[in-house]
N, C-alpha and C positions, 0 to 999 in steps of 0.2 A: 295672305290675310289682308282685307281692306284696310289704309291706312288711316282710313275716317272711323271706319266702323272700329279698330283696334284703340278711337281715343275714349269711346266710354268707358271710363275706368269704374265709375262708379258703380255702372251698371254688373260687369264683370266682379267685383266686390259683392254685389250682392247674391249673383250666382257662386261667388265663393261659400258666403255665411246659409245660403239656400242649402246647398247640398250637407255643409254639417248640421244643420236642424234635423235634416231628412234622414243623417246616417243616426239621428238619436232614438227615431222610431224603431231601428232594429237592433237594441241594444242585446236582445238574448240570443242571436245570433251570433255577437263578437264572443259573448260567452264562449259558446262553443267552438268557435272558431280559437280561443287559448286553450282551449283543451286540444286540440289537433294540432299546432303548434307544436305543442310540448309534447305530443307523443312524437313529431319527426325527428325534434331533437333528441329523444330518450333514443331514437331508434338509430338513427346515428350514431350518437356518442357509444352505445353496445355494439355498434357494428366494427367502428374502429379500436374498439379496443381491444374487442377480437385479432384483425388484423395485426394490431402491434403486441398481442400477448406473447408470440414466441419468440420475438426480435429482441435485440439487446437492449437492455436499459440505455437511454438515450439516443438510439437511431432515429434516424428521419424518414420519411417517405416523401420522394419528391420535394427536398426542401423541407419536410413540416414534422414536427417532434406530435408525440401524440397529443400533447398540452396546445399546440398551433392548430392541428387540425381540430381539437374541440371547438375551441374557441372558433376557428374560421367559421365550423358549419355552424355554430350557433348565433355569432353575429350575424349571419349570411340569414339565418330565418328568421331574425329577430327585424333585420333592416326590412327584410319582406314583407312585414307585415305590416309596414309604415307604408310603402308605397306602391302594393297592389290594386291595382282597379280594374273593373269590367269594363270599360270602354269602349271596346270592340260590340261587344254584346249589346250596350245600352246603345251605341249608332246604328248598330243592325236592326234594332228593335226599332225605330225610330221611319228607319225605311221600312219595312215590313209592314207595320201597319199605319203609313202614312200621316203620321206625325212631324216627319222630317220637313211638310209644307209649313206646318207653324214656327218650326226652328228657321226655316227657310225668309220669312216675312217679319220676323225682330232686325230691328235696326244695327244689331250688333255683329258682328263676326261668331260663328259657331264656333271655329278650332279656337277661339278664345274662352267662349264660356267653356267648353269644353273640358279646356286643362284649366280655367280657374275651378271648376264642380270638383277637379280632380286633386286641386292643391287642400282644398276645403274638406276632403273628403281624407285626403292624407293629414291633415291637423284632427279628425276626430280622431282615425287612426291612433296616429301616437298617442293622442290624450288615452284612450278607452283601451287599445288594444296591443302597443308598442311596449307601453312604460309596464304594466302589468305582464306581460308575457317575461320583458326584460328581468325583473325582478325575482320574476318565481326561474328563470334559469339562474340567474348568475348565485341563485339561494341554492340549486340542486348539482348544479356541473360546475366543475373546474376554468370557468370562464375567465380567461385573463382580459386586465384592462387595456387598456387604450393605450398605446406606447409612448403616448406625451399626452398633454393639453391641447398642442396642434395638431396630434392627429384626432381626437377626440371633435374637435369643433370642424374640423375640415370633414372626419365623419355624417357630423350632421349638417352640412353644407352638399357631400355626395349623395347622401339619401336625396336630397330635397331633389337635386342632379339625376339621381335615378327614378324616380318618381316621374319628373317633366321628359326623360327618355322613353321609359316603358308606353306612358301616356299615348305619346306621341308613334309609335309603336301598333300601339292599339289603332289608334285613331286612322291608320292606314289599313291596316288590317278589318278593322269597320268597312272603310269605304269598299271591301269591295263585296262590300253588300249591295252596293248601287248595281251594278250587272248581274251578279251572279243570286242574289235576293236570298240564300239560303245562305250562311257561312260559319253551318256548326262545326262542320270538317276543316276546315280552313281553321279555325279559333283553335281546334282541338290541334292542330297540327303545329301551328304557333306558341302554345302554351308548352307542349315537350322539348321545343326547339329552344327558347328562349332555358328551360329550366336548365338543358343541358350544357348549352354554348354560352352562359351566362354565370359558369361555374358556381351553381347554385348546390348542383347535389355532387357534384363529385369537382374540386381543385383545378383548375384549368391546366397545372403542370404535370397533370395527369393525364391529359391526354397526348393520342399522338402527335411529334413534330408536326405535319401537315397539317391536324386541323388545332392547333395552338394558332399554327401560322391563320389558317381562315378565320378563325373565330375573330383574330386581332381586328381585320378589314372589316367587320360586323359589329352593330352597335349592341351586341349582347353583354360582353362585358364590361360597359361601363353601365348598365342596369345592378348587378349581383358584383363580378369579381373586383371591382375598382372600391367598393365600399371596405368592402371585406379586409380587402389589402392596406388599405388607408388603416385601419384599425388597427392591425397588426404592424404595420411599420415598413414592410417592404413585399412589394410583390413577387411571385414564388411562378414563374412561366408564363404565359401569355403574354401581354405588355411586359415589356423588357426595357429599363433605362441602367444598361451597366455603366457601372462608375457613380451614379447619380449619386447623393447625399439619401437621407432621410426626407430633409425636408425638400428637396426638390425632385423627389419623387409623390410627393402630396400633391406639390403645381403640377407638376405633368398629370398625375391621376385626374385631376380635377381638369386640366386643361381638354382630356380625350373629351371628359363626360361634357365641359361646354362647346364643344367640336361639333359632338352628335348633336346637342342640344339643338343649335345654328343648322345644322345640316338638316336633321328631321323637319323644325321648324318652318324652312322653306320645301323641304320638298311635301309636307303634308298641303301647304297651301297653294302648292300649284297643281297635285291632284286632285285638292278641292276644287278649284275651280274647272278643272276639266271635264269632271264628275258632273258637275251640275248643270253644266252645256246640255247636257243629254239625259234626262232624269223622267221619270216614269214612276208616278207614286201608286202604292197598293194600300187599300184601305180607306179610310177617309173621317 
């Protein structure tokens, strides 16, 4: 990222407050969108409980009682729904039909307005779409709270964490609409990979040793599984800090998600500018 072009702050502020105005025009979409929420939850919490209807009272699976696993997968879609974005989509779309020349010609850095559209875009989120979804679950499932206060605030510190990962994520995954100009397969292929390795729909101590161990070297789970964990109090496979405390398993959760943050961060800006060396705009 330009270190000139990364001082308008203001300007980036305003691309903040820009995209939540913009997310106000499609407010009966987020509608619908809490209805689809709340049936992934419904459909999970019955699926597990299935699964633990013949086991004994108080078994675990993988670590998780079936009171743990509700709550996991619920918090898990409930943080989802704060820090989802199209990103990928909106940069492809940009190159596609040549619009990426006027983003190209603002005085500012892209991958900045970029993830400030996206912070802005996650603050309507929670307001419209978080706190409502949040409320009608913890009203119908057995959602347990937050295992302290510190994990509760360190919670909403790792959404924010996850949000700026996923973004960033995206934002790579856009670029490579610059060569290849088409990348609904590439999106599509990314969006299962992430739901999976990001222990979104199934616990990450659920899967095999080996891809526990890959997932770890991969910045998926500190998108979904690191939120999750923080909530609950201790992580249950994947990231692994035995011996830790409570709360120095928070710092470390938090430390991986500022790790990737720093790491995505530079390495989206030096494909940026690789990308742009060589650029060929369609549309106009």
């Amino acid at each position: 990222m330009n270190p000139v072009r990364a001082l308008h702050l203001p300007a980036y502020a305003g691309f903040f407050a820009g995209q939540f105005h913009k997310m106000l025009a499609y407010r009966t979409r987020y509608v619908t969108g809490i209805v689809s929420y709340l049936v992934y939850v419904t459909t999970y919490y019955y699926l597990w409980r299935a699964v633990f209807l013949n086991r004994e009272p108080g078994s675990a699976i993988a670590g998780f009682s079936l009171d743990q696993m509700v709550t996991y997968v619920a918090i898990g879609w409930i943080a989802r729904s704060a820090y989802f974005n199209n990103v990928d989509r909106e940069l492809a779309e940009l190159v596609q039909n040549g619009t990426i020349a006027v983003a190209l010609s603002r005085p500012v850095s892209l991958q900045g307005t970029i993830v400030a559209s996206a912070l802005g875009e996650g603050l309507f989120r929670f307001c419209f779409f978080t706190l409502p979804i949040g409320v009608v679950i913890f009203l119908l499932f057995p959602v347990a709270l937050p295992a302290s206060l510190l994990h509760a605030v360190a919670f909403v510190v790792s959404c924010v964490l996850s949000l700026i990962v996923l973004t960033h994520v995206n934002f790579l995954v856009g670029m490579c609409a610059f060569p290849l100009k088409n990348i609904d397969g590439v999106m599509r292929a990314k969006h299962y990979l992430i739901e999976i390795l990001s222990g979104l729909l199934l616990p990450v101590s659920l899967f095999p040793g080996w891809l526990q161990t890959l997932s770890a070297w991969l910045p998926f789970q500190a998108i979904s599984f690191v939120p999750s964990s923080i909530w609950l109090g201790t992580p249950r496979g994947g990231i692994r800090w035995l011996g830790a405390t409570p709360g120095e398993l928070v710092v470390r959760g938090l430390a991986v998600q500022v790790a990737w943050v720093v790491a995505l961060v530079l390495v989206s800006a030096w494909v940026w500018r690789r990308a742009t060396r060589r650029l060929t705009v369609q549309g106009g």
